[in-house]
N, C-alpha and C positions, 0 to 999 in steps of 0.2 A: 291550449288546444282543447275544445271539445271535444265532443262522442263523435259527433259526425266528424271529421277531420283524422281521426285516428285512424292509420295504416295498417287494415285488417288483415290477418295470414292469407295468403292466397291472392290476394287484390293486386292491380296492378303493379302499382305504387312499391308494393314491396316488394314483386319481380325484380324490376328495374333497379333497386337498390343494391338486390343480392348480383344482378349480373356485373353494376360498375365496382363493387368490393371484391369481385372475380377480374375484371381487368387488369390490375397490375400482375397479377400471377400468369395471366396468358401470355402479356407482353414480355414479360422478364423469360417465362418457358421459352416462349419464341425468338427471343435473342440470343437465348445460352442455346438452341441449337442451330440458329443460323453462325455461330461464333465453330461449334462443331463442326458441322458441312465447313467451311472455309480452312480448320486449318486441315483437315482431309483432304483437303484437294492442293493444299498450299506445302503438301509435307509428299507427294507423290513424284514420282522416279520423271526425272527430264525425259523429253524424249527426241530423238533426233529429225522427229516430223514438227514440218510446220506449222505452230497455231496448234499443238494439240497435246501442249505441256507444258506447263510454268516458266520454262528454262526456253531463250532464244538460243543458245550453244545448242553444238553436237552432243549427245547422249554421252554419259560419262563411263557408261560400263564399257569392257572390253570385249572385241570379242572371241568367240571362243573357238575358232580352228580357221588359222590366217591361211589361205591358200597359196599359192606360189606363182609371183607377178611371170604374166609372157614377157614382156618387155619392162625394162627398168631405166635405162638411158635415155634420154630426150634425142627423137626420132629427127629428121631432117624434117623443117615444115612442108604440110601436107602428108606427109606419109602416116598412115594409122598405125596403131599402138592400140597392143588390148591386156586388159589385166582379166583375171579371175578373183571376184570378192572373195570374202570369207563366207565359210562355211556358220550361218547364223542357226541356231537353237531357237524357237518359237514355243508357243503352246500348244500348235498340232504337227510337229516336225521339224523339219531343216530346209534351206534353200540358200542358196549362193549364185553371184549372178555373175556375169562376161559383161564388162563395160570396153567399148571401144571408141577411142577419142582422137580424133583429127584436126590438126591444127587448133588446137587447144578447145575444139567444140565439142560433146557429147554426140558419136552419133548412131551410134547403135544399145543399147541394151541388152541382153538375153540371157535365158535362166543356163547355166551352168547345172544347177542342181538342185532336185525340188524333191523330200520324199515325206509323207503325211503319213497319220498314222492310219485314217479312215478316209473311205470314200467322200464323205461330204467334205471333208478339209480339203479334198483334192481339187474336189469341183470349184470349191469356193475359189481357191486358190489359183486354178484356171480362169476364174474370170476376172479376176481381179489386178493379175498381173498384165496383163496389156493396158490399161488403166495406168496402173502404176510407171508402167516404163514410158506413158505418152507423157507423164505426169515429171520425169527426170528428162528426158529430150524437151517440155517447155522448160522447165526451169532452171536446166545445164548444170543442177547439181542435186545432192544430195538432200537436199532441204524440199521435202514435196510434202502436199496434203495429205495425209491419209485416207482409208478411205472407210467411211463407218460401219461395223459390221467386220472388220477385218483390221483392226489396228493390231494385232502382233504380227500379221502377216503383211500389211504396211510399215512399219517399224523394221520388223526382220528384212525386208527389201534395201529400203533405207538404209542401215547400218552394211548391209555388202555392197552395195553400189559406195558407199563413202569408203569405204575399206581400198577398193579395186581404183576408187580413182588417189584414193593415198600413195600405192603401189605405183601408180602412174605419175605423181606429183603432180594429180590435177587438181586433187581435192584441198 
């Protein structure tokens, strides 16, 4: 190699050299935290909504204040039957809902018991429950979308509607 051919500091040439001796270190960075994000998200709590947990099953925890079924015997067809879900815990409150079922169909929903800690949970909370329950009258069970922006208060719906139609042995 001559004078003129030798790879002066600064020079293109030597950029380009230092950036591809940097390349396997970004690659390898890059994959030991795509390997991170994945088991994060691969090691998180089932959830009993649709599409919006690892886990196709019903959510595994229990829950925590079982209310007390109206009806427990299989009604003569057509005649409605309604349970009271459980009383679910969230992270802005409680709620528990009235599932009523006819002829083994979903046909009413309604809250039973809603109580938040703050005004804005409330609101939210209002709006999103009509959503949710059009969301269990299409799906005629316990497995509905969530709704984004309110996943423990989808989740928490979710788990008493499936509690209330247990009590009913619809679920």
């Amino acid at each position: 190699m001559n004078e003129r051919q030798q790879v002066r500091p600064g020079s293109a040439a030597n950029k380009s050299g230092r950036r591809l001796k940097r390349a396997p270190a970004v690659v390898a960075a890059s994959a030991v935290g795509f390997v991170g994000v994945l088991a994060m998200h691969s090691s998180a709590k089932p959830s009993i909504l649709g599409g919006s947990g690892p886990s196709s099953g019903p959510a595994s925890t229990q829950p925590t204040t079982k209310g007390p079924p109206v009806a427990t015997t299989a009604p003569p067809t057509g005649q409605a039957t309604t349970a009271l879900g459980s009383n679910e815990q969230y992270g802005y409150g409680t709620l528990a809902v009235r599932v009523t079922v006819r002829g083994g169909r979903i046909t009413d929903v309604s809250m039973a018991n809603l109580q938040t800690a703050e005004q804005y949970s409330q609101s939210l909370a209002q709006q999103v429950i009509p959503i949710l329950r059009n969301e269990v009258l299409s799906a005629q069970s316990a497995r509905i979308n969530g709704i984004s922006g309110a996943t423990y208060t989808s989740e928490a719906y979710a788990q008493s509607v499936q509690s209330a139609l247990d009590h009913l042995g619809a679920g």
